[in-house]
C-alpha positions in Angstrom: 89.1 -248.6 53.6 91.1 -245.7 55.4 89.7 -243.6 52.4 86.3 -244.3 52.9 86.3 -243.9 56.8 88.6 -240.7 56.6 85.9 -239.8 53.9 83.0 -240.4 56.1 84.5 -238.5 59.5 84.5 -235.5 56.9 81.3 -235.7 56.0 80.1 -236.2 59.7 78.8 -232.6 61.3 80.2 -231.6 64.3 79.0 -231.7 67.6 79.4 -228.0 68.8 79.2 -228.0 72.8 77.0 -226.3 75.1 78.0 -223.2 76.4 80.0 -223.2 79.6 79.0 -223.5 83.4 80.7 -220.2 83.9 79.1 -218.6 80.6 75.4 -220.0 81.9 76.1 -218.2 85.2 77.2 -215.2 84.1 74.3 -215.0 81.8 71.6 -215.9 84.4 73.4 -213.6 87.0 72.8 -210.8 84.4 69.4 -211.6 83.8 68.6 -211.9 87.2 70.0 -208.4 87.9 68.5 -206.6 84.8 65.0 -208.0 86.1 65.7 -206.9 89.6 66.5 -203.0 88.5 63.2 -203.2 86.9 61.4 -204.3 89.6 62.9 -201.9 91.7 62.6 -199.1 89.5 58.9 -199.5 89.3 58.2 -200.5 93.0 57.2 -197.2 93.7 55.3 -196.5 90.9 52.0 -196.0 93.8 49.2 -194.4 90.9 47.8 -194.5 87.6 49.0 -190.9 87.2 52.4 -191.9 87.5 52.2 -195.0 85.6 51.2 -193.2 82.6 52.5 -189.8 82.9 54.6 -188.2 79.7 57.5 -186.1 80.6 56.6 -184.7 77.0 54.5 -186.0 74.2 57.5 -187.6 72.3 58.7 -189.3 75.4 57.5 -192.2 76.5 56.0 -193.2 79.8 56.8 -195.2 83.0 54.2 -197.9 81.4 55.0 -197.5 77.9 58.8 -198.4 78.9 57.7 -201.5 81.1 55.8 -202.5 77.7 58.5 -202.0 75.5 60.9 -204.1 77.8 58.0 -206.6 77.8 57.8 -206.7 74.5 62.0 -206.7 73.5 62.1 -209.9 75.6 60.3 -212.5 72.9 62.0 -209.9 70.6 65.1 -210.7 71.3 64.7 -214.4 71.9 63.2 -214.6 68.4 67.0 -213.2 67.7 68.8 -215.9 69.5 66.7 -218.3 67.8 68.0 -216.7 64.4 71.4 -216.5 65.5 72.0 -220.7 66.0 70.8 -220.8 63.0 73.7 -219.0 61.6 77.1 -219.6 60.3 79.7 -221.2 62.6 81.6 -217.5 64.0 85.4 -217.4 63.6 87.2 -218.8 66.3 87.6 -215.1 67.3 84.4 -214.1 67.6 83.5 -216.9 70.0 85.5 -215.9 73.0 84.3 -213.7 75.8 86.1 -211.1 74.7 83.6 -208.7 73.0 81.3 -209.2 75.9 82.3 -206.5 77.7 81.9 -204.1 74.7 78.7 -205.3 73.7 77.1 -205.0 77.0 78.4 -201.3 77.8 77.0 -200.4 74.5 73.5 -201.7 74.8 73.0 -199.5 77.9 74.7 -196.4 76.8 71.7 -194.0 76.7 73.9 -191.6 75.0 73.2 -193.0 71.4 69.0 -193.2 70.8 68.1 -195.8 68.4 64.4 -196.0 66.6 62.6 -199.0 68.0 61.5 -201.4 65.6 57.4 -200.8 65.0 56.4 -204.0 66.4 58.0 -202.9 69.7 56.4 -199.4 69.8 54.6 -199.7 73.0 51.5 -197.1 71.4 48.2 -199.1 72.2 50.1 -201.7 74.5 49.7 -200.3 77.9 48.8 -202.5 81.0 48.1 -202.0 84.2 51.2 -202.1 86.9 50.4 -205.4 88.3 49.5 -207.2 84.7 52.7 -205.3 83.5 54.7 -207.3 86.4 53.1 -210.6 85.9 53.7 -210.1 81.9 57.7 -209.5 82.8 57.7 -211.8 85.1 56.6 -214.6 82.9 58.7 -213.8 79.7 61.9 -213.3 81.9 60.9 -216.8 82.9 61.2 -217.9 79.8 64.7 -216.5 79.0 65.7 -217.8 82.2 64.8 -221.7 81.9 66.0 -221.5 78.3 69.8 -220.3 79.4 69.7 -222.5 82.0 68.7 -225.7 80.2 69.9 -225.0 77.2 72.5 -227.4 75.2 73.0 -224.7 72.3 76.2 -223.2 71.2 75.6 -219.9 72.1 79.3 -218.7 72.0 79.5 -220.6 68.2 76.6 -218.9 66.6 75.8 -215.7 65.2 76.2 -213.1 62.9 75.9 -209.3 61.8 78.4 -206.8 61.7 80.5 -206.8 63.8 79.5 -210.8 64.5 77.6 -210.9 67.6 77.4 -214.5 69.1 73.7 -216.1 70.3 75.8 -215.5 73.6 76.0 -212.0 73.3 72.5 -211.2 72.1 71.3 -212.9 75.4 73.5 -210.0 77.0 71.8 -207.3 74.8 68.4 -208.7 75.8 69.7 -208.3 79.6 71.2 -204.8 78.6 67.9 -203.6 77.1 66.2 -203.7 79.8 68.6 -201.9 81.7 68.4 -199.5 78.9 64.9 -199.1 79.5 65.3 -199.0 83.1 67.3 -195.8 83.0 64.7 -194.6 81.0 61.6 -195.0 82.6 63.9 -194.0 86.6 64.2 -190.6 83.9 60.6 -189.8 83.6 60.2 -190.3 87.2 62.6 -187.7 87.8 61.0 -185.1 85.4 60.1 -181.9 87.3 55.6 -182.9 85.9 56.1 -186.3 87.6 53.0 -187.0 89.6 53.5 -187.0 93.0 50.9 -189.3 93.3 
């Protein structure tokens, strides 16, 4: 009998636990200030001229950024999604500890990276106001899903180095500071529009 039920409680899965109170509010404060220096960045973005201007015909513009940030933002969900899927990280992968690292390195402009093709913003390009209301909506998203979420963010993952579900919410965050910086840039190229 002990067998069998020492048996069964092996063969049971385990329930992994939700991510912290203090992990879910660090992650939503981060959101919330990556979305803010977007907002701001763009808040006087006043013309079309502006909006579309290219500091140089490989460079991208003010909108082509805001539609690449758009576009990261399922992106990088569809990433998390991917990641709980994943195997269970070593104990020492699932602690705060790399957060730090990972979240300097997604905003370090210093090292470009090719975007992947179905986040090239080419053929993409919105208006300012539909741009806003597009953000707005899939940083919603992001948003009610780290809030409400019961998934093991900090358990999950993978890649080399592992990265945890929890940390590629803090890329996603760091991306769009990334693209931030780039877009404040290109307003602050000497052919910027000054209206």
């Amino acid at each position: 009998m002990l067998k069998s039920a020492l048996f069964l409680a092996a063969a049971l899965p385990l329930v992994a636990a939700p991510i912290s109170k203090a992990d879910r509010d660090k992650l939503i404060q981060d959101l919330n200030h990556s979305r803010q220096m977007f907002l701001d960045a763009i808040a006087d973005v006043k013309t079309e001229a502006q909006w579309n201007y290219k500091p140089a015909p490989d460079r991208w513009s003010v909108a082509e950024c805001a539609a690449h940030i758009i576009a990261a933002e399922q992106y990088f969900r569809d990433n998390i999604s991917q990641a709980l899927k994943g195997p269970i990280l070593p104990a020492a992968h699932q602690s705060d500890a790399g957060d730090a690292v990972v979240s300097k390195f997604i905003r370090d402009r210093s090292t470009r990276f090719q975007a992947p093709s179905a986040l090239e913003p080419a053929g993409k390009i919105t208006p300012k106001a539909q741009a806003i209301a597009d953000f707005e909506a899939t940083r919603a998203k992001t948003v009610e899903y780290v809030r409400t979420t019961p998934d093991p963010l900090r358990e999950h993952g993978g890649g080399t180095p592992p990265t945890s579900a929890y940390q590629l919410v803090l890329v996603l965050s760091g991306h769009t500071e990334r693209h931030t910086a780039q877009l404040v840039e290109v307003k602050a190229s000497p052919g910027y529009p000054k209206n």
